[in-house]
C-alpha positions in Angstrom: 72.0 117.8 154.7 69.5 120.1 152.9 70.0 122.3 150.4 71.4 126.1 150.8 68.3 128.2 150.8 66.9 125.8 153.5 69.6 125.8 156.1 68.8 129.1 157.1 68.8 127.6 160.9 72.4 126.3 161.0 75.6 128.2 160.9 77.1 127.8 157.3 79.8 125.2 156.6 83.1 126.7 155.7 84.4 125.8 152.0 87.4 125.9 150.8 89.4 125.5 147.7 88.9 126.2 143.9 85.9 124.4 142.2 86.1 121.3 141.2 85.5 117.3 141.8 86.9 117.8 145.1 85.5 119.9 147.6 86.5 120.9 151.4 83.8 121.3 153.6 84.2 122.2 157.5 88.0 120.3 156.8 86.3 117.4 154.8 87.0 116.3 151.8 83.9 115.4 149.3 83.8 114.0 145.7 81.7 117.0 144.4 78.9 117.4 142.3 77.7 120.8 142.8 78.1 124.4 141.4 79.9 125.2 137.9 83.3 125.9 137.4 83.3 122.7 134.7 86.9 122.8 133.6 87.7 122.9 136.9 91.1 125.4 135.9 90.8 126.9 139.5 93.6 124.3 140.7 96.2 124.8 137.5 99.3 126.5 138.4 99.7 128.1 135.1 95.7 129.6 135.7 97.0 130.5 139.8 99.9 131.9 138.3 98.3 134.9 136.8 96.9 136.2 140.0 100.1 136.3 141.3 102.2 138.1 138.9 99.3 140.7 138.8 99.2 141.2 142.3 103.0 141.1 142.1 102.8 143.6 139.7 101.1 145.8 141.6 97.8 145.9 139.6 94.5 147.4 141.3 92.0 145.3 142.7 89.7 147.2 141.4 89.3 149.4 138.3 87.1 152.3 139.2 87.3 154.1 136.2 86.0 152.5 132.7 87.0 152.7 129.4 83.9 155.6 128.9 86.2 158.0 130.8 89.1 157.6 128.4 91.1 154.9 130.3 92.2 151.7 129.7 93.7 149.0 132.0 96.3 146.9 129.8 95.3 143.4 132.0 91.5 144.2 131.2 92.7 145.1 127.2 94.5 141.9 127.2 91.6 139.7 128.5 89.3 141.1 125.9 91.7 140.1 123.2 92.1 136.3 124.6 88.3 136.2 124.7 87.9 138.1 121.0 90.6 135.3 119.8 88.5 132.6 121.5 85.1 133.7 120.5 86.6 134.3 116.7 85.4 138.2 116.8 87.2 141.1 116.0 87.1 142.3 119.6 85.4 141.4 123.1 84.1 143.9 125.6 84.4 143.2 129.1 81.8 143.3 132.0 82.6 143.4 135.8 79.4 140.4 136.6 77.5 138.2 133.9 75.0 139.3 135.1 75.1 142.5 132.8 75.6 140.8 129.7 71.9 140.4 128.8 71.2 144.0 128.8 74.2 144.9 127.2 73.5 142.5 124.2 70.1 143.4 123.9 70.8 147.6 124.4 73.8 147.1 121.5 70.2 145.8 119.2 68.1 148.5 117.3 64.9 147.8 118.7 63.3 150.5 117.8 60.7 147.6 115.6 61.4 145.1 117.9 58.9 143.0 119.7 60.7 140.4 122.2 60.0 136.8 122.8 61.0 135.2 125.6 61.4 131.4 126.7 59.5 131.0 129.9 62.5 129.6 131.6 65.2 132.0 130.9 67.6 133.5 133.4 66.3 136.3 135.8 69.0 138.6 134.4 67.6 138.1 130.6 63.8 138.8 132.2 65.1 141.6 133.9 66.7 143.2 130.9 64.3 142.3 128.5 61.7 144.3 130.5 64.1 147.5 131.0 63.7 147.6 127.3 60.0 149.0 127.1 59.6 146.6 124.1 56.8 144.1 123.3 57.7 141.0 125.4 56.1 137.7 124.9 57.1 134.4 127.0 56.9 131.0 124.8 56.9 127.4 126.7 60.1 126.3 127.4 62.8 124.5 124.9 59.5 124.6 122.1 60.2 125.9 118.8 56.4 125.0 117.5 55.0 127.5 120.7 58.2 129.9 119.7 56.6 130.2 116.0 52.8 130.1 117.3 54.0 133.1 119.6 55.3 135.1 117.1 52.6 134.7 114.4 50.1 135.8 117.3 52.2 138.3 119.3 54.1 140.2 116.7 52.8 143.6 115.7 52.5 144.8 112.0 56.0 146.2 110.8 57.7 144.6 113.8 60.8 142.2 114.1 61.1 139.8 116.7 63.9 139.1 118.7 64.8 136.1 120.6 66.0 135.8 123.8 67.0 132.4 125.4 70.0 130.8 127.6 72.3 128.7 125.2 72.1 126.0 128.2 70.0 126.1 130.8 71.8 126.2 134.3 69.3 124.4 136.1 68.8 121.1 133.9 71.4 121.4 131.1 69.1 121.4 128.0 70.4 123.0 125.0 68.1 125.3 123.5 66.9 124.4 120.1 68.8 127.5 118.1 68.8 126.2 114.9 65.4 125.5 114.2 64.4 129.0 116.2 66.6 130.8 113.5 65.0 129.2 111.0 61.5 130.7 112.2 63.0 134.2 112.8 64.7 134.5 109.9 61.2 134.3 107.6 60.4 137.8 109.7 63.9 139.1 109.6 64.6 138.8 113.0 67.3 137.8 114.9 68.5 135.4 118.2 70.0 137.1 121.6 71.8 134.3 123.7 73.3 134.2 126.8 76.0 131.4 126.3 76.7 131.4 130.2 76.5 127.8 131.3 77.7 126.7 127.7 80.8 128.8 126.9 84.1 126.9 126.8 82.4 123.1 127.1 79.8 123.1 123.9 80.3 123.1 120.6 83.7 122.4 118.0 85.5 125.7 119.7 83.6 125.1 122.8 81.6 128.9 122.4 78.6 127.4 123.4 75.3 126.4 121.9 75.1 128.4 118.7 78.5 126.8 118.0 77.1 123.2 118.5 74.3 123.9 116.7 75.8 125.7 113.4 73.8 129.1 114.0 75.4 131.9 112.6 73.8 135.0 112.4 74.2 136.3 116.1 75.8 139.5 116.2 77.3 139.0 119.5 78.7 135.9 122.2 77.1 136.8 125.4 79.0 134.9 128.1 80.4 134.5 131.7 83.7 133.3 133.0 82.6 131.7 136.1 80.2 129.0 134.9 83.1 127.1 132.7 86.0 128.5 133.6 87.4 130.0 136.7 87.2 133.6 135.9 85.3 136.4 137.1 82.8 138.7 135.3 81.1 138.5 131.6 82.2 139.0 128.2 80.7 139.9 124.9 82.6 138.9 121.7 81.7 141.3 118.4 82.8 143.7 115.7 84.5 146.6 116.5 81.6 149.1 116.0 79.1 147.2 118.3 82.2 147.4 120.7 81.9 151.3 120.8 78.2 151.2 121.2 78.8 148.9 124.3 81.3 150.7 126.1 78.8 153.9 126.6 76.0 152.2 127.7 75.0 152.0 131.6 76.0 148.0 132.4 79.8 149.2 131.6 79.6 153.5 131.7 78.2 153.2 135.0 79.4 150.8 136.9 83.6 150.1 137.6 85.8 148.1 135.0 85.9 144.8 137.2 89.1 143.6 138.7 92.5 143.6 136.5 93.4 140.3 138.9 90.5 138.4 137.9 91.0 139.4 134.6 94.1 138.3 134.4 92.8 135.0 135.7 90.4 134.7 133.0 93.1 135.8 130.2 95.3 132.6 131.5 92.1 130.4 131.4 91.3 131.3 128.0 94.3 131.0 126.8 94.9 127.4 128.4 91.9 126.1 127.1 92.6 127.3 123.4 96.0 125.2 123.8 94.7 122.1 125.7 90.9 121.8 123.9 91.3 117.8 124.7 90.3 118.9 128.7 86.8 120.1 127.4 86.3 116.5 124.9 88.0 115.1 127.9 84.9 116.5 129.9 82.3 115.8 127.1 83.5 111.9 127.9 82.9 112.3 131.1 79.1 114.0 131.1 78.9 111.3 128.7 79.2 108.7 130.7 77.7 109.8 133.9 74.5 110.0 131.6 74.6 106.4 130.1 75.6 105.1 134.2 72.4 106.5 135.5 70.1 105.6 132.9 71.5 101.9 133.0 70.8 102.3 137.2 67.1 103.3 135.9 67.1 107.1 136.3 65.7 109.2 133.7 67.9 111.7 132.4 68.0 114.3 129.7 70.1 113.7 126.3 72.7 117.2 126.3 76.6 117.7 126.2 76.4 120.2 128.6 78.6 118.8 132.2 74.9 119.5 134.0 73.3 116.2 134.7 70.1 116.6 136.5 66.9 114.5 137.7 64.2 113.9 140.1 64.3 110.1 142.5 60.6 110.6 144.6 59.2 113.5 145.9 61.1 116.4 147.3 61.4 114.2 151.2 63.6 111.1 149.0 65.4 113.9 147.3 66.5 114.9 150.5 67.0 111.8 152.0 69.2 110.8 149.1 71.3 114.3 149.5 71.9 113.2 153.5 72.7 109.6 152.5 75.2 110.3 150.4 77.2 113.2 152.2 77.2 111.2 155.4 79.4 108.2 152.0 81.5 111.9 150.9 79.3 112.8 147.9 78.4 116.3 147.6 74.9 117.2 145.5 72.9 119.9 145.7 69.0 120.3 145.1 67.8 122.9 143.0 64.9 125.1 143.6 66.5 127.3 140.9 64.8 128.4 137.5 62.9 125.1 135.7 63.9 123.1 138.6 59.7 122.8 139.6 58.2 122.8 143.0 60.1 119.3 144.2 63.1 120.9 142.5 65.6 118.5 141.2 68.9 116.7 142.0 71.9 118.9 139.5 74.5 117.4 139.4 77.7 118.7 137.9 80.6 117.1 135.9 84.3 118.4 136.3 87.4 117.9 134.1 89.1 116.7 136.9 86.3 114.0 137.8 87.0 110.5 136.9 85.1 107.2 135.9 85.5 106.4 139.6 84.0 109.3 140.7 81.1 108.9 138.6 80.8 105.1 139.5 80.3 106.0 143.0 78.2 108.5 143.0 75.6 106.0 141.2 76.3 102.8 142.7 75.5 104.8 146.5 72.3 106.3 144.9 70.9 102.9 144.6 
């Protein structure tokens, strides 16, 4: 088995099923260790459930028209308030793909006396938008709030502010970045932090709204995230006030591009609201990452210290890696191999932790590494 972007030769297998620690392949079933999903809601019947009353209800598929033209779509309204109430904001905007959510947050700043810095490992989609912004941009080493601080005193022009921009987690390797002590050093300046909570909304933190929860950092004007990564949604969402909320809805990621799809909204409504009735399934998962991390550091493996359900690290050179990846899909262990952002030329084994997975699972995914 190798990993996706090298199979280019072979037809692809078929999957099937919601994410989760169980995973169909070609009519297979695999203990599963790959992708997101985390809370693994895919399979809940209450979560199910709302797709089918809103295609039973006769909702579009699609939502051409935005709120910009002077519509609204009551299942797209009502998912916006489930993610306002579980973001504690006033209101919550929502975006068709995550991938928007970077430029939106950014575009709903003033950065007229801006100058951007950037960690060097941040998503494509926060490079991307941080560029389409004209602004200053400056890249500091990864995770490093001592580089972040020698960046700014170098790189910041008279009269300016800086502005952060950084993933909450980091998809690739699960790292938390270090927000407390980088609003510390942008606060001296009067600056401010921009953070795409993707890969860390509904799993970190006392509400579970990602890293600046975890970490205490207040301050951040918006809550950048993505249903897809934690929970079983599609599309992004930005909890704020009600005035950034206006200035969002008539910029280009939402004026000019369709509202998203009232079923998957309805999906991520359902998935919101579960998980603000059932929090013990994300502390439920926090056990679980938990323990996968103290299992393969007691087998020898060197692994990162994070809550985030991404476990990830290197065995050998990038041959073993693969090697290991056969190995254990010919025992029913799926893992993948990232080449993906910070994952470095061998790229790295990622493994990912489900609600659903038990101790089991995790017990035999290390004892067949060895």
């Amino acid at each position: 088995m190798t990993s996706d972007s090298e199979r280019s030769d072979t037809l692809p297998r078929i999957l099937r099923g919601p994410a989760s620690a169980r995973i169909n392949l070609d009519g297979r079933e695999y203990i599963n260790f790959a992708g997101s999903g985390y809370l693994a809601l895919g399979g809940e019947l209450e979560v199910r459930g709302a797709a089918v009353r809103a295609i039973e209800e006769g909702c579009a598929f699609s939502r051409q028209l935005p709120a910009a033209y002077g519509v609204t779509d009551p299942v797209i309204s009502d998912l916006e308030a489930a993610a306002a109430a579980y973001c504690g904001t006033e209101t919550a905007v929502y975006y068709a793909s995550g991938y928007f959510i970077g430029a939106a947050a950014l575009n709903s700043l003033d950065l007229s006396r801006c100058a951007l810095f950037i960690d060097e490992s941040a998503h494509y989609s926060l490079v991307e938008a941080a560029r389409a912004t004209g602004q200053t941009l400056v890249s500091f080493a990864h995770c490093d709030p001592d580089a972040l601080a020698d960046a700014i005193h170098r790189g910041l022009p008279p009269q300016m502010r800086p502005v952060v921009v950084t993933d909450g987690v980091f998809g690739t390797t699960g790292r938390v970045a270090p927000l407390d002590r980088y609003a510390s050093i942008v606060v001296r300046y009067d600056g401010c932090l921009v953070v795409d909570e993707a890969h860390s909304f509904g799993v970190i933190g006392p509400h579970g709204r990602g890293a600046a929860d975890l970490l205490g950092v207040e301050g951040i004007s918006v809550t950048a995230a993505t249903l897809s990564k934690a929970f079983c949604g599609h599309g992004g969402i930005i909890g704020c006030d009600h005035k950034t909320s206006e200035k969002l809805r008539g910029l280009p990621p939402l004026r000019g591009a369709n509202s998203g799809s009232p079923i998957s909204a309805a999906v991520g409504a359902a998935a919101l609201r579960y998980m603000m009735a059932c929090p013990d399934r994300r502390t439920g998962l926090a056990d679980l990452t938990a323990y996968l991390r103290r299992k393969l550091r007691a087998h020898g493996i060197e692994v990162s210290e994070s809550p985030a359900p991404i476990v990830s690290f290197q065995l050998g050179d990038r041959r073993a890696m693969q090697s290991l990846q056969q190995r254990l899909f010919d025992r029913g262990i799926h893992i993948m191999i990232s080449t993906y952002i910070g994952a470095g030329p061998e790229g790295v084994i990622r493994c990912a932790v489900f609600a659903d997975h038990c101790e089991k699972d995790l017990d035999a995914l290390v004892s067949n590494i060895g």
